[in-house]
C-alpha angles and dihedrals in degrees: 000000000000114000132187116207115199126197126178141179151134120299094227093046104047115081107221105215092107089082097064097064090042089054087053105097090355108151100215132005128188140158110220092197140042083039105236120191090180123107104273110239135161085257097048093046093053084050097046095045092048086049114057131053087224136035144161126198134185138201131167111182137155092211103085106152107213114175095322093318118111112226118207133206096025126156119208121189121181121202139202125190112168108299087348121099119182134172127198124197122192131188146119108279089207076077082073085063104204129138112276129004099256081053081063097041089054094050084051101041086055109039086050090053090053089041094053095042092045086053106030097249109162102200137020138172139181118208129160119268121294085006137185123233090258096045108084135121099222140324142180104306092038154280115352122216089271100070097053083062091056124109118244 
């Protein structure tokens, strides 16, 4: 099941050191603009992120750590829009493994709130892929119609 998990915040507010464990093990990392030719490292990308009004980063890894699972083939692509930032991760939460899909969605849900708080992040939602704005799993203020459809 393809999820998309969405974080977003204020740039003055994130703290950015997430990206340098998502950069450990990723399998490809651009930036599709500004167009950088420099090595990417965690520093460059910081400076290049507080730098620019608008930014977008991508990672593909297959070294997501989730409470203690590894997820592979996930696509991370952080975003900054003026004063927004905004990540999205995208990947398959049977890569969790566990026995049934809400089992999943609670791994998730919980790993994203720790995440946000940990970041200062100030909203998130999960939704399944290509979503409609009823169609999530769970945000920041609860459970979303879909979970309740999820088998237990």
């Amino acid at each position: 099941m393809l999820v998309e998990v969405i974080l977003k915040g204020l740039h003055s507010l994130v703290d950015f050191s997430f990206i340098k464990e998502m950069l450990i093990g990723a399998r490809e990392v651009y930036f599709t603009s500004p167009e950088v030719n420099s090595l990417i490292t965690f520093n460059n990308v910081k400076r290049i992120i507080n730098s620019n009004n608008y930014v977008d980063f991508v990672i593909n890894t297959d070294c997501l750590q989730i409470k203690n699972k590894i997820v592979p083939k996930v696509f991370i692509n952080v975003g900054r829009n003026n004063e927004e930032i905004e990540i999205l991760l995208f990947f398959d939460s049977k890569d969790l493994k566990e026995s049934s899909q809400k089992m999943n969605i609670n791994i998730i849900k919980n790993w994203t709130n720790e995440f946000q708080k940990l970041y200062n992040f100030e909203y998130y939602i999960c939704q399944m892929d290509n979503a409609d704005e009823e169609e999530y799993y769970f945000d920041i203020n609860g459970n979303g119609r879909l979970y309740d459809k999820l088998s237990p």
